[in-house]
C-alpha positions in Angstrom: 118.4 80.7 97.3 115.9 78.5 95.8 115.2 76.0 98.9 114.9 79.8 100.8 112.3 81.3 98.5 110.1 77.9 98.7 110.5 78.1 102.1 109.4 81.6 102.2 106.4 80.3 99.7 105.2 77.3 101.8 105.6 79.1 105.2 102.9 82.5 103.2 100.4 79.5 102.5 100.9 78.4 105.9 99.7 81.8 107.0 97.1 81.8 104.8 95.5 78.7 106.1 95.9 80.0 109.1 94.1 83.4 108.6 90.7 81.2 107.1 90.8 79.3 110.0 90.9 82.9 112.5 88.3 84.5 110.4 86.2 81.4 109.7 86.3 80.8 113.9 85.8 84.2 114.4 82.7 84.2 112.4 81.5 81.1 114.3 82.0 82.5 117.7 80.2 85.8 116.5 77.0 83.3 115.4 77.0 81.8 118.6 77.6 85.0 120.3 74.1 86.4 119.0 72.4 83.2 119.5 73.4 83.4 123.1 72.6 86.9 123.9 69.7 87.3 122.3 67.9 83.4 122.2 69.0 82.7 125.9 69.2 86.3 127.1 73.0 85.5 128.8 75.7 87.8 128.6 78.8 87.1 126.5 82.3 86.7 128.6 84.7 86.0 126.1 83.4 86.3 122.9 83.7 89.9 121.7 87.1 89.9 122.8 88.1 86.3 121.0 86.4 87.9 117.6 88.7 91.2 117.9 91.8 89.7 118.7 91.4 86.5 115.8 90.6 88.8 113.6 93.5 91.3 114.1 95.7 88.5 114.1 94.6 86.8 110.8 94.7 90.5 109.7 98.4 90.3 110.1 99.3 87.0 109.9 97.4 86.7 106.6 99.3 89.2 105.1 102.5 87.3 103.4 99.6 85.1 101.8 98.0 87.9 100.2 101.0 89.5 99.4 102.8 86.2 97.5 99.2 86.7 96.2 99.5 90.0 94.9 96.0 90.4 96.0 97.1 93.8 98.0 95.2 97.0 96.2 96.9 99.1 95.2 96.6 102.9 92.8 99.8 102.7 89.8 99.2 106.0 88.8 103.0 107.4 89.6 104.5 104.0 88.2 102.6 104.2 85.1 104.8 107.6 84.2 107.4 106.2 85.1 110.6 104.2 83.3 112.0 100.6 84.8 114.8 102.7 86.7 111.8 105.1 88.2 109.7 101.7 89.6 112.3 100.1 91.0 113.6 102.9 92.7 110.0 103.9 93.8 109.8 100.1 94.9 112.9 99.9 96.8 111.7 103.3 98.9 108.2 101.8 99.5 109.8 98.3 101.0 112.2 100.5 102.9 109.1 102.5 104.3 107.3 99.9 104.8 109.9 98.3 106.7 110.4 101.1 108.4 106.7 100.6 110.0 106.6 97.2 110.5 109.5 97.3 112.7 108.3 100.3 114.6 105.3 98.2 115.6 106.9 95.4 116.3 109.3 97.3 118.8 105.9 98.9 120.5 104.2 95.4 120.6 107.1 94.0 122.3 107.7 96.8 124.5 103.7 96.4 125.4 104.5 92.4 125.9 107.4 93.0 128.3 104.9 95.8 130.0 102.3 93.5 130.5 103.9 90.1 131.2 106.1 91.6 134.2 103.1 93.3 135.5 100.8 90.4 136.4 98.0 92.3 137.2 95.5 91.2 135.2 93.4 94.4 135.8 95.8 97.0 134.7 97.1 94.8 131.7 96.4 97.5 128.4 94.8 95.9 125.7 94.7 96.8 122.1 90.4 97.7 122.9 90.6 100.8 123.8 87.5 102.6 123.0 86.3 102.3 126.5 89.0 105.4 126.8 87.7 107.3 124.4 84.4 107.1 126.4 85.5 108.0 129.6 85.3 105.2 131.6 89.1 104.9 132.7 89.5 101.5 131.5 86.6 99.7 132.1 84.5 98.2 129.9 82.1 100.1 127.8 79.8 96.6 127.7 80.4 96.0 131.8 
C-alpha cells in the first residue's frame, strides 16, 4: 500500500510540473499573441485557441497536485460543529459526490471524443468554445 501511495505522490507532482509548464506556455503564447496583433497588425490563427485549451487542461490536470497540496479552498463551517464520526461521514459523502461528477464528465468527454473522432469533419467537430452560440452565429467564430 505504501509503494501505491508514493506512486500516487510522485505521479500529483508530475501533474503539477506539468500544469506550470501549460500555464507558463500559455502565458507566453498570450505575450506573443498581443505582440503580433497589435505590433505587426496580423491576425492570430492558433493562439486563442492554444491558451484556452492549455489552460483548461492544466486546470484539470493540476488538480491532484493541489489537492496532495491541500491548497483547494475550502469554508469548514459545518465540520467545525461537528464530532470525528460527523467529518468523516460528511467526508466520505463529499468524495462520493465528487466522484459522482467526475465520472459524469468523463463519460460526456468521451462520448464527445468518440463523436468527433468518427466524424472527421473538421468543420462540424464541437469544441468546448462555445460562445460563438451564445451569439448567434451557428458555430462560427465570433473573432472570423
Amino acid at each position: 500500500m505504501f509503494t501505491f501511495i508514493k506512486f500516487i505522490h510522485s505521479l500529483s507532482k508530475i501533474c503539477g510540473f506539468i500544469s506550470t509548464v501549460l500555464i507558463a506556455s500559455a502565458v507566453l503564447v498570450t505575450t506573443q499573441m498581443v505582440i503580433v496583433r497589435y505590433a505587426f497588425k496580423m491576425s492570430t490563427v492558433w493562439q486563442t485557441e492554444y491558451v484556452i485549451f492549455s489552460l483548461a487542461a492544466a486546470t484539470f490536470i493540476g488538480a491532484p497536485y493541489v489537492l496532495m497540496k491541500k491548497g483547494h479552498v475550502n469554508v469548514d463551517l459545518i465540520p467545525y460543529y461537528l464530532n470525528q464520526k460527523g467529518k468523516n461521514i460528511l467526508a466520505i459523502v463529499a468524495a462520493i459526490l465528487a466522484l459522482t461528477f467526475l465520472l459524469v464528465l468523463f463519460y460526456s468527454s468521451v462520448q464527445l471524443t468518440y463523436k468527433n473522432t468518427n466524424n472527421l469533419e473538421f468543420s462540424n467537430v464541437e469544441s468546448l468554445y462555445i460562445s460563438s452560440y451564445w451569439n448567434g452565429n451557428n458555430g462560427s467564430s465570433i473573432f472570423s
